[in-house]
C-alpha positions in Angstrom: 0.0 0.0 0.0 1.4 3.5 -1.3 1.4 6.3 0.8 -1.0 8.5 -0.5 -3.2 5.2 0.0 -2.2 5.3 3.4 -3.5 8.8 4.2 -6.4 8.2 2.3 -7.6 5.3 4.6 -6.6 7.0 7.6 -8.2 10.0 6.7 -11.6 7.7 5.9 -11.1 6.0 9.0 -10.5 9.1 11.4 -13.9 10.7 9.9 -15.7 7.8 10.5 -14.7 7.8 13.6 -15.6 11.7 14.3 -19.2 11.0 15.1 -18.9 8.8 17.6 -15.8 10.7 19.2 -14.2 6.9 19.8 -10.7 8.1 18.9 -8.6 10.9 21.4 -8.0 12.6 17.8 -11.4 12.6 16.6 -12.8 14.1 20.2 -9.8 17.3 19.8 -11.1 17.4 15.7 -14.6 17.9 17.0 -13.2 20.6 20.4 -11.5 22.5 17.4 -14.3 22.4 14.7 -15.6 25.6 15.1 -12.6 27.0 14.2 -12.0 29.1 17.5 -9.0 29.6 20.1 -8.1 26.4 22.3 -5.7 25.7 24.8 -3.5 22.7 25.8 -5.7 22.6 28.8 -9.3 21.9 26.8 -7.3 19.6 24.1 -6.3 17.5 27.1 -10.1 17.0 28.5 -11.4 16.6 25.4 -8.8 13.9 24.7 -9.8 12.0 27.5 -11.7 8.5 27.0 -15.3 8.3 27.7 -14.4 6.7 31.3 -12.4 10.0 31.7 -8.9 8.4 31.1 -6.3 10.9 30.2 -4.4 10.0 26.9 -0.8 9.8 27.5 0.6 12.1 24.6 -2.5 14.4 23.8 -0.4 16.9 21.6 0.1 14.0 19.6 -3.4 13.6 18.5 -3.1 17.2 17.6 0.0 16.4 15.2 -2.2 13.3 14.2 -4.8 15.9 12.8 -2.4 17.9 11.0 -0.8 14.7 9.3 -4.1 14.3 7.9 -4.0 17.4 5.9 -5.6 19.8 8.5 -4.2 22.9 9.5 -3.6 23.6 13.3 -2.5 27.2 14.0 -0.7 28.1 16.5 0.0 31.2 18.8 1.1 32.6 21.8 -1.8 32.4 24.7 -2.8 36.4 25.6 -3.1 35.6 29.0 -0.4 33.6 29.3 3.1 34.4 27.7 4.3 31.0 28.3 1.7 29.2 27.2 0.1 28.8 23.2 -3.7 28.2 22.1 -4.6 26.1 18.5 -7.1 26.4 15.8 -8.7 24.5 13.0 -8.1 26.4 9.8 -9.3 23.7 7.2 
C-alpha cells in the first residue's frame, strides 16, 4: 500500500470515527471544529476517554490531525506568555 493510499484510509477512518468521538483525535477534531481559540488545557479534557482516562501524549493527536492534511495554528496564549492556544483552519 502507497502512501497517499495510506492517508487516504486513515483520513476515511478518522472521519468515521468523528461522530462517535471513539478516537482521542477525533474528540480534539470535534473541540477545534468551530474553528475558534483552544488551549492545551481543553485539548487535554477533550482527549480524554469516555471513562475519563487521560491519553498519555494528547499533543500528539493534535500532530495526528495535522498529518491528515488539516491545518492547526498556533499562537502565543494572551493571558499567558508561556503558554500557546490552537485552531482549526481547514
Amino acid at each position: 500500500m502507497d502512501t497517499t493510499t495510506t492517508n487516504t484510509y486513515q483520513l476515511d477512518l478518522f472521519v468515521s470515527n468523528i461522530a462517535d468521538g471513539s478516537t482521542a483525535a477525533s474528540r480534539i477534531y470535534r473541540l477545534m471544529s468551530n474553528r475558534g481559540w483552544v488551549g492545551p488545557d481543553e485539548i487535554e479534557r477533550a482527549a480524554r476517554s469516555a471513562k475519563g482516562r487521560p491519553v498519555r501524549d494528547y499533543m500528539r493527536r493534535l500532530r495526528d490531525i495535522r498529518n491528515m492534511g488539516y491545518n492547526v495554528q498556533k499562537r502565543r496564549d494572551p493571558n499567558d506568555p508561556q503558554g500557546f492556544q490552537y485552531r482549526l483552519i481547514k
